[in-house]
PDB file of N, CA, C and O in Angstrom:
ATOM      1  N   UNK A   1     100.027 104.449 122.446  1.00  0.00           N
ATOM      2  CA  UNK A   1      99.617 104.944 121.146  1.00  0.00           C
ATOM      3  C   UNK A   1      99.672 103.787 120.162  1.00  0.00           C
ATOM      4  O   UNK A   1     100.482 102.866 120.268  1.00  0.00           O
ATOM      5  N   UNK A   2      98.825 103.881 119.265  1.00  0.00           N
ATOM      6  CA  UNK A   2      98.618 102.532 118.159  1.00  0.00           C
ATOM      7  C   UNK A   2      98.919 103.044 116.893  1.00  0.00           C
ATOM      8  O   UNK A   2      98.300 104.041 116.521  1.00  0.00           O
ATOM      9  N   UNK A   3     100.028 102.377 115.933  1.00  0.00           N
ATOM     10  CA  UNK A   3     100.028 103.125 115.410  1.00  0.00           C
ATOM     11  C   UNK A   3      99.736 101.808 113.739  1.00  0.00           C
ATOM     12  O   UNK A   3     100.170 100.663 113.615  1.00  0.00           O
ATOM     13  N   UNK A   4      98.839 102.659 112.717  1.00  0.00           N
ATOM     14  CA  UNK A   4      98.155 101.600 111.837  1.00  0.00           C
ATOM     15  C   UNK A   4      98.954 102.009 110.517  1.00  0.00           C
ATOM     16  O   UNK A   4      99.776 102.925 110.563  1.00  0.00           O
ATOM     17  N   UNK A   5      98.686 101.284 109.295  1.00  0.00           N
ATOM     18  CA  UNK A   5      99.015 101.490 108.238  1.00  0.00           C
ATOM     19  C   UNK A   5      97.483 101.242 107.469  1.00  0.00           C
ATOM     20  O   UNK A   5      96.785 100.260 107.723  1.00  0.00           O
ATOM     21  N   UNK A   6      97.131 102.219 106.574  1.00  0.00           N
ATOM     22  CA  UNK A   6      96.091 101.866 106.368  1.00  0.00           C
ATOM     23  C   UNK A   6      95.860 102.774 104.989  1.00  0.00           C
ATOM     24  O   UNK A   6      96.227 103.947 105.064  1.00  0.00           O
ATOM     25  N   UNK A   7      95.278 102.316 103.738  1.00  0.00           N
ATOM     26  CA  UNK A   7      95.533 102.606 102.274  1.00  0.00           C
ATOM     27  C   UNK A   7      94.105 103.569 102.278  1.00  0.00           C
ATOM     28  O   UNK A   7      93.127 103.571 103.026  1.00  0.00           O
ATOM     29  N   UNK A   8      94.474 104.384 101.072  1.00  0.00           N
ATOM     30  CA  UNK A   8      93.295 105.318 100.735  1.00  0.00           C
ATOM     31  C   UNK A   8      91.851 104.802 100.756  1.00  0.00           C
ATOM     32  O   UNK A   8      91.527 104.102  99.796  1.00  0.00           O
ATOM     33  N   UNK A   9      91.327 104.938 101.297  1.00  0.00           N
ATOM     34  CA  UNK A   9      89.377 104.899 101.279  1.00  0.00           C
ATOM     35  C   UNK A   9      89.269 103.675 102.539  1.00  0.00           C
ATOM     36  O   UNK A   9      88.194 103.532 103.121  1.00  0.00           O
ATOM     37  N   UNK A  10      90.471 102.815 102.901  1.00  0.00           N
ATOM     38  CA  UNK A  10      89.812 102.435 103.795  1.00  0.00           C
ATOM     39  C   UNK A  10      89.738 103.540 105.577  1.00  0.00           C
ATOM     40  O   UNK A  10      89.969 104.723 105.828  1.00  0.00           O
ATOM     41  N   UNK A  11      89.407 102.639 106.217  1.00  0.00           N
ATOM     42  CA  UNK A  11      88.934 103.294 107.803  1.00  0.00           C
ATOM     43  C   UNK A  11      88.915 102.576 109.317  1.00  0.00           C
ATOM     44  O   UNK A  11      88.658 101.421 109.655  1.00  0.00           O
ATOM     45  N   UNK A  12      89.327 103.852 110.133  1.00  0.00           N
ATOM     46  CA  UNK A  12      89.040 103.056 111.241  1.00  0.00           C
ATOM     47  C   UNK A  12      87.822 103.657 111.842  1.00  0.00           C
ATOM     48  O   UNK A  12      87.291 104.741 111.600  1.00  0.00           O
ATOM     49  N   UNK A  13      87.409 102.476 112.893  1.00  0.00           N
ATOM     50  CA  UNK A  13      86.255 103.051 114.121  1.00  0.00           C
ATOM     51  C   UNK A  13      86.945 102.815 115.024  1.00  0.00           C
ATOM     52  O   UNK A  13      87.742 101.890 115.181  1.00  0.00           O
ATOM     53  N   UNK A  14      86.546 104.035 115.973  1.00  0.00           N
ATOM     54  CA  UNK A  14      86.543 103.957 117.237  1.00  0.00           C
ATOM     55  C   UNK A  14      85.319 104.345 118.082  1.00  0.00           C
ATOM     56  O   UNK A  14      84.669 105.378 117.929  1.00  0.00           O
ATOM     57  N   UNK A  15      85.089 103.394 118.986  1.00  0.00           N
ATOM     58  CA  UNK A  15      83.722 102.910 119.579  1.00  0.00           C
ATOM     59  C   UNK A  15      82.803 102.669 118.257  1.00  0.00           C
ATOM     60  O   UNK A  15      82.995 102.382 117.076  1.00  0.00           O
ATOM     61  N   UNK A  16      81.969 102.876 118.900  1.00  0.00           N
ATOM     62  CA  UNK A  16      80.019 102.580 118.121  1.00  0.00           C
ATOM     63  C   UNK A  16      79.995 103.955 117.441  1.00  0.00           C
ATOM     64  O   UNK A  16      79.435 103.733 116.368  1.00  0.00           O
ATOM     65  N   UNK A  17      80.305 105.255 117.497  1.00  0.00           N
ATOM     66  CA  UNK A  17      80.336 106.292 116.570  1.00  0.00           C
ATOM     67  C   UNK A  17      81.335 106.874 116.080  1.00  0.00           C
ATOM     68  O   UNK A  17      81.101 107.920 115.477  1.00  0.00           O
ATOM     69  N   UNK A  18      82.324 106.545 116.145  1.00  0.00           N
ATOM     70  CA  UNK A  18      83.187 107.850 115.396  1.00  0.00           C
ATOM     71  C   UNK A  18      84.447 106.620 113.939  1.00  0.00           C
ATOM     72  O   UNK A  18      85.254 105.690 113.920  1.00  0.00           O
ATOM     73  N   UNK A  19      83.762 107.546 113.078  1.00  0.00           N
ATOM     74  CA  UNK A  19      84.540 106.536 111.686  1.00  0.00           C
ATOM     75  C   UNK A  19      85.494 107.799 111.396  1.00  0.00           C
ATOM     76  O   UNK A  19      85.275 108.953 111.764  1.00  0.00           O
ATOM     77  N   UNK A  20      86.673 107.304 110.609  1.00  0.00           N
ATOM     78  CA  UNK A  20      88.007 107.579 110.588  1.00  0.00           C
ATOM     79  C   UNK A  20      88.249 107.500 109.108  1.00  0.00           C
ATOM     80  O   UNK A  20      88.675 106.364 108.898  1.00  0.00           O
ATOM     81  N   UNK A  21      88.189 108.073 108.155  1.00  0.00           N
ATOM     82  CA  UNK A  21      88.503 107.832 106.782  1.00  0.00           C
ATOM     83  C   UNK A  21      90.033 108.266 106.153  1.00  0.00           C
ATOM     84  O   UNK A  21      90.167 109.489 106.192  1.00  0.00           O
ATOM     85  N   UNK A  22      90.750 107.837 105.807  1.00  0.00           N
ATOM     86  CA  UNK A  22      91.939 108.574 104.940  1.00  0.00           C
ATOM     87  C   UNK A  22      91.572 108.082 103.644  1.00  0.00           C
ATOM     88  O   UNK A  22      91.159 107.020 103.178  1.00  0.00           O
ATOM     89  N   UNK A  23      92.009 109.783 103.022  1.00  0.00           N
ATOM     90  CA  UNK A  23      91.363 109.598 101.415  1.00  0.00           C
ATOM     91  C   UNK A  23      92.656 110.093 100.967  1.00  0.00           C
ATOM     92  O   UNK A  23      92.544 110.656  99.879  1.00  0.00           O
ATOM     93  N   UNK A  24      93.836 110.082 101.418  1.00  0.00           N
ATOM     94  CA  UNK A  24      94.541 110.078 100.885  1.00  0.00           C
ATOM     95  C   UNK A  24      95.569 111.104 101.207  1.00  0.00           C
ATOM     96  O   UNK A  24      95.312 111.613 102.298  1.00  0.00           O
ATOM     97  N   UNK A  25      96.959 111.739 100.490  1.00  0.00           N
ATOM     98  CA  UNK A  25      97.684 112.838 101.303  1.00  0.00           C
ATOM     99  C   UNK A  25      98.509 113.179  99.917  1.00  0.00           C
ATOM    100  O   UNK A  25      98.710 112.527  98.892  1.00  0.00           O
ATOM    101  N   UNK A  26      98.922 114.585 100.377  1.00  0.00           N
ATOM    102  CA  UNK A  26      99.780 114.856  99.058  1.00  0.00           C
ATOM    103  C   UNK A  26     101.134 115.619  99.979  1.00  0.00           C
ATOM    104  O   UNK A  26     100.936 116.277 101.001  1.00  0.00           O
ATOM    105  N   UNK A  27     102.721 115.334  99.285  1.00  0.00           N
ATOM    106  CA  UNK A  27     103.349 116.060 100.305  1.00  0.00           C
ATOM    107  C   UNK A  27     103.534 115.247 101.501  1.00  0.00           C
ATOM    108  O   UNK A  27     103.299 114.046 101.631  1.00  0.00           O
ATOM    109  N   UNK A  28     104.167 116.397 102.686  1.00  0.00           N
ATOM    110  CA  UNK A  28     103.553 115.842 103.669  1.00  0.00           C
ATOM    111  C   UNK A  28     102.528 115.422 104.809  1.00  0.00           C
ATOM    112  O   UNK A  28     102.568 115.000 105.965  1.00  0.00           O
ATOM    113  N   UNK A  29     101.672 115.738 103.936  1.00  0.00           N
ATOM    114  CA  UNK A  29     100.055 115.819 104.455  1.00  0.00           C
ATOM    115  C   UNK A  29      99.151 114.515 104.337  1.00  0.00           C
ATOM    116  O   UNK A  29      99.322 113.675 103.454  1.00  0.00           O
ATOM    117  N   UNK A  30      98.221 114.439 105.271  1.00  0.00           N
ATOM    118  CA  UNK A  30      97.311 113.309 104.981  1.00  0.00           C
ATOM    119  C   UNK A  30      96.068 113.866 104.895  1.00  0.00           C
ATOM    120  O   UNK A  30      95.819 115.053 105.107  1.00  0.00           O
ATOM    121  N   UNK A  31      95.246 112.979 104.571  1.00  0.00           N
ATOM    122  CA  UNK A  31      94.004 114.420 104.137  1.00  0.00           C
ATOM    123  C   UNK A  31      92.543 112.952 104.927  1.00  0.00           C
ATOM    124  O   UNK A  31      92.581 111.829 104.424  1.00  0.00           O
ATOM    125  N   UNK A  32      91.749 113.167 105.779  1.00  0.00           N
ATOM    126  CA  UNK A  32      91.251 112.529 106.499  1.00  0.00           C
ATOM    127  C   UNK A  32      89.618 113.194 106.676  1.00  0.00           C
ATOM    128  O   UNK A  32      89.229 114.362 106.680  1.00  0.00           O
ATOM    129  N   UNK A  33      89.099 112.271 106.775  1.00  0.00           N
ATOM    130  CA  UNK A  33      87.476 112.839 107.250  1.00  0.00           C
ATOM    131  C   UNK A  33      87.402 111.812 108.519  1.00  0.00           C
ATOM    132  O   UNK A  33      87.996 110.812 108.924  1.00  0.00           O
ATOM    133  N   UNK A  34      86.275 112.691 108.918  1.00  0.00           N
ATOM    134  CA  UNK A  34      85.949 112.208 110.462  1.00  0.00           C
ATOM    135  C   UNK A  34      84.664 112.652 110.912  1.00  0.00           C
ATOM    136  O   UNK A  34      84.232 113.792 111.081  1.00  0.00           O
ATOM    137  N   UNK A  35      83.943 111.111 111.134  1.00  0.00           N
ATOM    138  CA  UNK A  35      82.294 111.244 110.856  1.00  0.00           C
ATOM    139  C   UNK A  35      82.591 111.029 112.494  1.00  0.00           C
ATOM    140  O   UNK A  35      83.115 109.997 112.914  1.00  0.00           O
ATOM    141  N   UNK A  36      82.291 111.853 113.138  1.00  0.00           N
ATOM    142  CA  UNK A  36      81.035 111.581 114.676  1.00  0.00           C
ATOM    143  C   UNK A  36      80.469 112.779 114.790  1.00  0.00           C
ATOM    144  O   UNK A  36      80.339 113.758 114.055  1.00  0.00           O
ATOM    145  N   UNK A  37      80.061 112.395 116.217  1.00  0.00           N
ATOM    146  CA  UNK A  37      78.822 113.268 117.128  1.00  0.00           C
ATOM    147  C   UNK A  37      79.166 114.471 117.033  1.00  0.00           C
ATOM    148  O   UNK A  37      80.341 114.690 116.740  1.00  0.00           O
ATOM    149  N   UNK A  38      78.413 115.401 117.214  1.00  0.00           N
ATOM    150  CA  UNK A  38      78.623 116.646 116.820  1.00  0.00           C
ATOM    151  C   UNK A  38      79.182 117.479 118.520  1.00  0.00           C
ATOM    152  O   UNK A  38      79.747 118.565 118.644  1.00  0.00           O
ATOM    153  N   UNK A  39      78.745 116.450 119.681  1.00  0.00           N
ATOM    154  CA  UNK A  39      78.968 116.804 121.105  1.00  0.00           C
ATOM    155  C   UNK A  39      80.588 116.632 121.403  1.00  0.00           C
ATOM    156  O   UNK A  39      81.243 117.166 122.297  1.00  0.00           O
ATOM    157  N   UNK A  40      81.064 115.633 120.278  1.00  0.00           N
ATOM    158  CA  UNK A  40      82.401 115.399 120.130  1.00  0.00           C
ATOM    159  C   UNK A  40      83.230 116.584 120.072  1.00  0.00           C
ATOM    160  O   UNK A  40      82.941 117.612 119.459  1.00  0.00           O
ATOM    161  N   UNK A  41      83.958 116.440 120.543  1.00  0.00           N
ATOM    162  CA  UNK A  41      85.094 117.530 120.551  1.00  0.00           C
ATOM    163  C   UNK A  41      86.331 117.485 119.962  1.00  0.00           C
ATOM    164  O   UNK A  41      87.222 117.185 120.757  1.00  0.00           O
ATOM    165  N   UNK A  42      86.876 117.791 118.221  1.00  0.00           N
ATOM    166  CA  UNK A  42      87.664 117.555 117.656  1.00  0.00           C
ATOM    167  C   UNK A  42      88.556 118.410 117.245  1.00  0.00           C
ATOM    168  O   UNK A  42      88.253 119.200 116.350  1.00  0.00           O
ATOM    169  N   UNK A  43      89.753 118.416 117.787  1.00  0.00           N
ATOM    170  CA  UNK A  43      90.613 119.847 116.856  1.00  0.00           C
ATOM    171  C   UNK A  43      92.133 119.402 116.631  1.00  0.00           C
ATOM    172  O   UNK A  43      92.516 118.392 117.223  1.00  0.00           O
ATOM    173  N   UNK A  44      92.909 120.015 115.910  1.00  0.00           N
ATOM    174  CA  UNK A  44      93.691 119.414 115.319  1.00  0.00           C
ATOM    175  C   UNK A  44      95.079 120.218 116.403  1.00  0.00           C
ATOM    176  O   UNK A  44      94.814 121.284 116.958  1.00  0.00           O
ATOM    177  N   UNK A  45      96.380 119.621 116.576  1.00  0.00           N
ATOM    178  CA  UNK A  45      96.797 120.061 117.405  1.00  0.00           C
ATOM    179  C   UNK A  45      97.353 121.393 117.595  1.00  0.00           C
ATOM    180  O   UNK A  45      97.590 122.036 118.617  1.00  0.00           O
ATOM    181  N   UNK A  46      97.536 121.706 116.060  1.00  0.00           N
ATOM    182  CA  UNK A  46      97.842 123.297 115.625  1.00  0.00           C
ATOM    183  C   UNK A  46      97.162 124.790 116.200  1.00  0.00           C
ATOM    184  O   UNK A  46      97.551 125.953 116.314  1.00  0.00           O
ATOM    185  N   UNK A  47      95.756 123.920 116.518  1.00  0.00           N
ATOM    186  CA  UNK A  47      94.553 124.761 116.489  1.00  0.00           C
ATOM    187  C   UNK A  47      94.651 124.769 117.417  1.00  0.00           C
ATOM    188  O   UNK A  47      94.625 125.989 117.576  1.00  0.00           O
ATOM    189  N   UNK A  48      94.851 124.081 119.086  1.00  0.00           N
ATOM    190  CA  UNK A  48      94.919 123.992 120.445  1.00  0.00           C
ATOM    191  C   UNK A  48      95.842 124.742 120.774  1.00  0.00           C
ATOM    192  O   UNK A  48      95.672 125.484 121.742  1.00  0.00           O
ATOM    193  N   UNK A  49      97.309 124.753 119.916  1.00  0.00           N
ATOM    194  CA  UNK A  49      98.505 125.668 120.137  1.00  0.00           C
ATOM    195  C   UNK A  49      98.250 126.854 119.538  1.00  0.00           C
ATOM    196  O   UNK A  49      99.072 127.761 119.671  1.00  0.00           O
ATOM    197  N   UNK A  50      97.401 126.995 118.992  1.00  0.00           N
ATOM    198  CA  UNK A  50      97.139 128.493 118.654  1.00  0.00           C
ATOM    199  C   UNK A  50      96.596 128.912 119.463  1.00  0.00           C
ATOM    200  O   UNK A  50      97.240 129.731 120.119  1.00  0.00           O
ATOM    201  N   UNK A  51      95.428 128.697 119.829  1.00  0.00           N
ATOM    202  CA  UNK A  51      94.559 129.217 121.210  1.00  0.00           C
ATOM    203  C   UNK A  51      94.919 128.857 122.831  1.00  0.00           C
ATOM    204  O   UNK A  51      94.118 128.648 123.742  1.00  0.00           O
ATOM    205  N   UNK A  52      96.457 128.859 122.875  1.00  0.00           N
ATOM    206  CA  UNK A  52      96.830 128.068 124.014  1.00  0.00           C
ATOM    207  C   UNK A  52      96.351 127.225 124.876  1.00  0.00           C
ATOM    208  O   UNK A  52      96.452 127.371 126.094  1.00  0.00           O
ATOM    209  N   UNK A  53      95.688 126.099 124.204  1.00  0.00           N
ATOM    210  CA  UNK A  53      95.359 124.710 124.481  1.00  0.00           C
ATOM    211  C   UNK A  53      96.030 123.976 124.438  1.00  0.00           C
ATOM    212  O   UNK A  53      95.750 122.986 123.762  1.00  0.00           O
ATOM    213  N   UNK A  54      96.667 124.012 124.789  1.00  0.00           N
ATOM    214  CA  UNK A  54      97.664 122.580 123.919  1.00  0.00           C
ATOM    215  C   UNK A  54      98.141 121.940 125.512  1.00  0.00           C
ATOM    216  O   UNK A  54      98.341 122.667 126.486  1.00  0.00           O
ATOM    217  N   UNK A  55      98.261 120.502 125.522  1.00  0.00           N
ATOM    218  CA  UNK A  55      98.433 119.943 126.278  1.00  0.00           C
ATOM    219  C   UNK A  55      99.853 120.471 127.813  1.00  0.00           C
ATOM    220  O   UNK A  55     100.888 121.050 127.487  1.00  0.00           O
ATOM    221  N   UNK A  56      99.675 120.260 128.711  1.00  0.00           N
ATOM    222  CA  UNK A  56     100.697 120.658 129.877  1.00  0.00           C
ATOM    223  C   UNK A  56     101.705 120.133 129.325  1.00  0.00           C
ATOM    224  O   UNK A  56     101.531 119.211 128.529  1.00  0.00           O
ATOM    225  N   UNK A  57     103.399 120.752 129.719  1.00  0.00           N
ATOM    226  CA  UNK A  57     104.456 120.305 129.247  1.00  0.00           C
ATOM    227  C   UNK A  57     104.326 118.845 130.362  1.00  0.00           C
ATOM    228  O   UNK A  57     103.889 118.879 131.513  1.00  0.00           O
ATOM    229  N   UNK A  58     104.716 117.921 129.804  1.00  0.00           N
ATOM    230  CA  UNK A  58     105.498 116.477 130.082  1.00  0.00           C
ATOM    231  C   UNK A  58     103.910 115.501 129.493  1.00  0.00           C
ATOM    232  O   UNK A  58     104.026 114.296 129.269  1.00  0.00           O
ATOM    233  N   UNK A  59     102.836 116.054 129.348  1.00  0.00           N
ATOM    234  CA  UNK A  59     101.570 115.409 128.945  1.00  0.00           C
ATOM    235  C   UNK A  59     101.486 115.563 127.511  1.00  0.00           C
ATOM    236  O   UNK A  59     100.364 115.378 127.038  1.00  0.00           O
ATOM    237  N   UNK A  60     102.460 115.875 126.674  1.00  0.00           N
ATOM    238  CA  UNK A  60     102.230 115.573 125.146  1.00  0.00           C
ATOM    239  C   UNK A  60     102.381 114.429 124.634  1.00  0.00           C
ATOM    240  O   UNK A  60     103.154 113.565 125.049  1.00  0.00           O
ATOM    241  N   UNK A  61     101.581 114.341 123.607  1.00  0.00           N
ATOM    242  CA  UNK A  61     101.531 112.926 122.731  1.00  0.00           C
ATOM    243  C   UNK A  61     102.667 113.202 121.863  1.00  0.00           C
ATOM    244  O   UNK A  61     102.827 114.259 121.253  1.00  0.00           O
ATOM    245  N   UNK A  62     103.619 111.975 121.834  1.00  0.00           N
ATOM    246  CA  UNK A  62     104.664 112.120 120.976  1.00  0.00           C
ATOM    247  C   UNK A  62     104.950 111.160 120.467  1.00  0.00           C
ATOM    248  O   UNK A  62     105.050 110.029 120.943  1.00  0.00           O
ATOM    249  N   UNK A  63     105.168 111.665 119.054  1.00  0.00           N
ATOM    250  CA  UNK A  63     105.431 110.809 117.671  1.00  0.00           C
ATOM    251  C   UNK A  63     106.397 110.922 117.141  1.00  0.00           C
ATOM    252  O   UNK A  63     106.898 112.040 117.014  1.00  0.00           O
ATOM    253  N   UNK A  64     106.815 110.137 116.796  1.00  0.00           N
ATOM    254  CA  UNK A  64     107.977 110.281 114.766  1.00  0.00           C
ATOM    255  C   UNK A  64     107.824 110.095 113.661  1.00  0.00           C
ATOM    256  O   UNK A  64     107.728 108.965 113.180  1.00  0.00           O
ATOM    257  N   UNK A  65     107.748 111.513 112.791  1.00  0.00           N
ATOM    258  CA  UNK A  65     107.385 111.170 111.603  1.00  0.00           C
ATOM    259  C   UNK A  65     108.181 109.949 110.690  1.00  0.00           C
ATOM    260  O   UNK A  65     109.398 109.807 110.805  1.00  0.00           O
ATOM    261  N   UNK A  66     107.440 109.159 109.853  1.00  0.00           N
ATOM    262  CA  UNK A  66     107.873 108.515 109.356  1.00  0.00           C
ATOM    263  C   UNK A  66     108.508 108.771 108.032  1.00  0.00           C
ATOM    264  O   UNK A  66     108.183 109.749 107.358  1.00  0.00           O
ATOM    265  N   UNK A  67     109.407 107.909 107.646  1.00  0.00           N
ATOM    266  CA  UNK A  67     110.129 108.148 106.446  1.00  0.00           C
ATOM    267  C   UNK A  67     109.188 108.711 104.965  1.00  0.00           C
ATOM    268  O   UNK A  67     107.982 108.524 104.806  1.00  0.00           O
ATOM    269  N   UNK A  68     109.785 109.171 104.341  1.00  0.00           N
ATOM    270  CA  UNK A  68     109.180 109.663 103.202  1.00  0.00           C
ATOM    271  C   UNK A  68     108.930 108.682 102.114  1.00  0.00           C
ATOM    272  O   UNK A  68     109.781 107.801 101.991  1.00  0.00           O
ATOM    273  N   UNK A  69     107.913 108.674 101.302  1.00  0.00           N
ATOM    274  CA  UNK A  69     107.368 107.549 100.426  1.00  0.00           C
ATOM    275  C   UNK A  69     108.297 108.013  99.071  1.00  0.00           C
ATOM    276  O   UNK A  69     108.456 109.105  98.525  1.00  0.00           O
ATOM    277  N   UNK A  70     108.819 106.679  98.804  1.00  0.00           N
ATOM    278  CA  UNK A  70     109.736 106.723  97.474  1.00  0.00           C
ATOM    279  C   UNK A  70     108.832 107.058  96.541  1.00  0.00           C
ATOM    280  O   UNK A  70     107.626 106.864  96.691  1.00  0.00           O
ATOM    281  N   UNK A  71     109.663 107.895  94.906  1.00  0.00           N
ATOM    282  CA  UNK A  71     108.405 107.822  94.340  1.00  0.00           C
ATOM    283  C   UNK A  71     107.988 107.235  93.184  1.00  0.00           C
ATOM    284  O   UNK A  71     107.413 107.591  92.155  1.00  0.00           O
ATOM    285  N   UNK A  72     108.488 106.137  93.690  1.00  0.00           N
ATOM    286  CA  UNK A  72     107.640 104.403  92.929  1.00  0.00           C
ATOM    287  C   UNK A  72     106.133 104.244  93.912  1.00  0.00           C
ATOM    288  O   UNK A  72     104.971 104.049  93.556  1.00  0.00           O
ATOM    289  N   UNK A  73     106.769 104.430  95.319  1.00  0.00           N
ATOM    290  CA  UNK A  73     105.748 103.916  95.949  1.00  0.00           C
ATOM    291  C   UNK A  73     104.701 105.189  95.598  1.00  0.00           C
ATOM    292  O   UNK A  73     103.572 104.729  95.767  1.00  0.00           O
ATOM    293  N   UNK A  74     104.596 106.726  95.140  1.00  0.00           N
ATOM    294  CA  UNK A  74     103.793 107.046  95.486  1.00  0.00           C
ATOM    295  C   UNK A  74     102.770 107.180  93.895  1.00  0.00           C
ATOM    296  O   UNK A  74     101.676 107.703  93.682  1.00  0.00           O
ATOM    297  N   UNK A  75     103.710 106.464  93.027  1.00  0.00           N
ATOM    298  CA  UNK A  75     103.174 106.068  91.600  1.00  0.00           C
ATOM    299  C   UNK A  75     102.047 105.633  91.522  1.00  0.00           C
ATOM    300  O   UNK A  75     101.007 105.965  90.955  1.00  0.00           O
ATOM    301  N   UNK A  76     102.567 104.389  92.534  1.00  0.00           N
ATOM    302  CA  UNK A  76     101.795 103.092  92.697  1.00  0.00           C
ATOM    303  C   UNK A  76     100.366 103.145  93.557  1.00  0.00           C
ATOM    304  O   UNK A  76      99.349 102.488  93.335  1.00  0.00           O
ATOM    305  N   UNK A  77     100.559 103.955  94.421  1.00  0.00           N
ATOM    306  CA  UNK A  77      99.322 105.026  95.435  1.00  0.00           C
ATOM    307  C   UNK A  77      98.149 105.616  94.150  1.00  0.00           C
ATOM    308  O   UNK A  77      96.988 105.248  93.974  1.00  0.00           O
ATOM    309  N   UNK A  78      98.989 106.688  93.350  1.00  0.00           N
ATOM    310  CA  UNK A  78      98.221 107.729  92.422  1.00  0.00           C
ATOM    311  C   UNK A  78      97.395 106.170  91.440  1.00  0.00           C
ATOM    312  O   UNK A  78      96.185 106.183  91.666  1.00  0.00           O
ATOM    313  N   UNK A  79      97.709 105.242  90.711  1.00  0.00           N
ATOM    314  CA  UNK A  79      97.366 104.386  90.332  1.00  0.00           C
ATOM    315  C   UNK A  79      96.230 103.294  90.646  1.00  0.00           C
ATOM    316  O   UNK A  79      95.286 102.869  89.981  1.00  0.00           O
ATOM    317  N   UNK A  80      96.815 102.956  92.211  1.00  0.00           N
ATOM    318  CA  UNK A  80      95.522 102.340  92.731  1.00  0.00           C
ATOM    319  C   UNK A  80      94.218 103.234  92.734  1.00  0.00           C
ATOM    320  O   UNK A  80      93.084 102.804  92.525  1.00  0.00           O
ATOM    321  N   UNK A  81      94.553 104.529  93.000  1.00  0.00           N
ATOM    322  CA  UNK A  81      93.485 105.602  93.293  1.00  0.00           C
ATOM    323  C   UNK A  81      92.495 105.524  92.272  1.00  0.00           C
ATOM    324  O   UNK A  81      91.304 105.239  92.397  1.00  0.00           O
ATOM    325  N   UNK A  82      93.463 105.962  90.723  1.00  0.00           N
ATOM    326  CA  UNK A  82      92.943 105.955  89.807  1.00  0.00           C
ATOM    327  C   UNK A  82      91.938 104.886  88.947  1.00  0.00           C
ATOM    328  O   UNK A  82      91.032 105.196  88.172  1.00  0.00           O
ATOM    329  N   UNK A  83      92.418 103.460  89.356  1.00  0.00           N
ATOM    330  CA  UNK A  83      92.020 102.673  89.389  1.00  0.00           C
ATOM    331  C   UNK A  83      90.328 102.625  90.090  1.00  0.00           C
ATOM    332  O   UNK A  83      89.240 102.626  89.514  1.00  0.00           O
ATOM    333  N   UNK A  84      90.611 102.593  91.275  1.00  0.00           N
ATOM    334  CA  UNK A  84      89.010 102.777  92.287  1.00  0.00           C
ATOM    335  C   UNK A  84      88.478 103.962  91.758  1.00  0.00           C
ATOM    336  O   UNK A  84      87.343 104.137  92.202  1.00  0.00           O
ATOM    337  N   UNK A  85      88.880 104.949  90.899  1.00  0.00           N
ATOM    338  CA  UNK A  85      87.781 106.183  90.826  1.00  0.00           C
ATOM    339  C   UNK A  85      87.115 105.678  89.704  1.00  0.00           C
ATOM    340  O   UNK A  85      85.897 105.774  89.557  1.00  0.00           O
ATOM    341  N   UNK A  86      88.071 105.005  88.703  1.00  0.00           N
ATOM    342  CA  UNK A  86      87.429 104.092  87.663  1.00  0.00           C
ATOM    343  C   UNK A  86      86.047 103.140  88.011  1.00  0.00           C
ATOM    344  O   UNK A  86      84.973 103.277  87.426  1.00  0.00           O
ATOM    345  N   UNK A  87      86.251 102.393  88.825  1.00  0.00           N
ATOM    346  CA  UNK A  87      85.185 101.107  89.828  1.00  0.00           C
ATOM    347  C   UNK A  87      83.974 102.011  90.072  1.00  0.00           C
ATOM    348  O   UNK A  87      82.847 101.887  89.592  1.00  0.00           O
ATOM    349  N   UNK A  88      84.394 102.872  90.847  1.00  0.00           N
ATOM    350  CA  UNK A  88      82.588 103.792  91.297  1.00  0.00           C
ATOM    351  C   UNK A  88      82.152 104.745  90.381  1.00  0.00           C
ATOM    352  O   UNK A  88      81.257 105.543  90.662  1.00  0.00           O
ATOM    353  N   UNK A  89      82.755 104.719  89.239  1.00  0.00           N
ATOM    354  CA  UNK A  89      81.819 105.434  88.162  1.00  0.00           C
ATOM    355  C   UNK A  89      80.576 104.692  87.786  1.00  0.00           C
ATOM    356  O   UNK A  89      79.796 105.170  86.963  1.00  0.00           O
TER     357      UNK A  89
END
């Protein structure tokens, strides 16, 4: 697993179609768009465990959430934001 740090509006790709946007998170939430193929198959893991999809026990992807953003740092987030909404007017 790879794991990135990566600031509001920018993005990742993976392969030749599928772009990765974080626009940002409030809480403990991240709030993300996700441009591909429509043949793509995307669901979030909540949604797999609801419909008993969800991966075989010992085949889960496992993470740790990370520490919580001080809130200087998340001042400084709301600011830059504000800043760039300023730029594309």
């Amino acid at each position: 697993m790879l794991k990135l740090t990566i600031k509001a509006g920018e993005y990742l790709l993976i392969g030749d179609e599928v772009k990765v946007v974080y626009t940002g998170g409030s809480g403990e939430n991240a709030h993300i768009l996700i441009d591909a193929p429509r043949s793509m198959n995307i669901a979030r893991s909540s949604a797999l465990e609801k419909y008993g999809r969800a991966p075989e026990p010992g085949n889960e992807v496992k993470h740790y959430r990370d520490r919580k953003l001080s809130p200087e740092a998340k001042e400084k987030i709301k600011a830059i934001l504000m800043e760039e909404r300023k730029k594309a007017r």
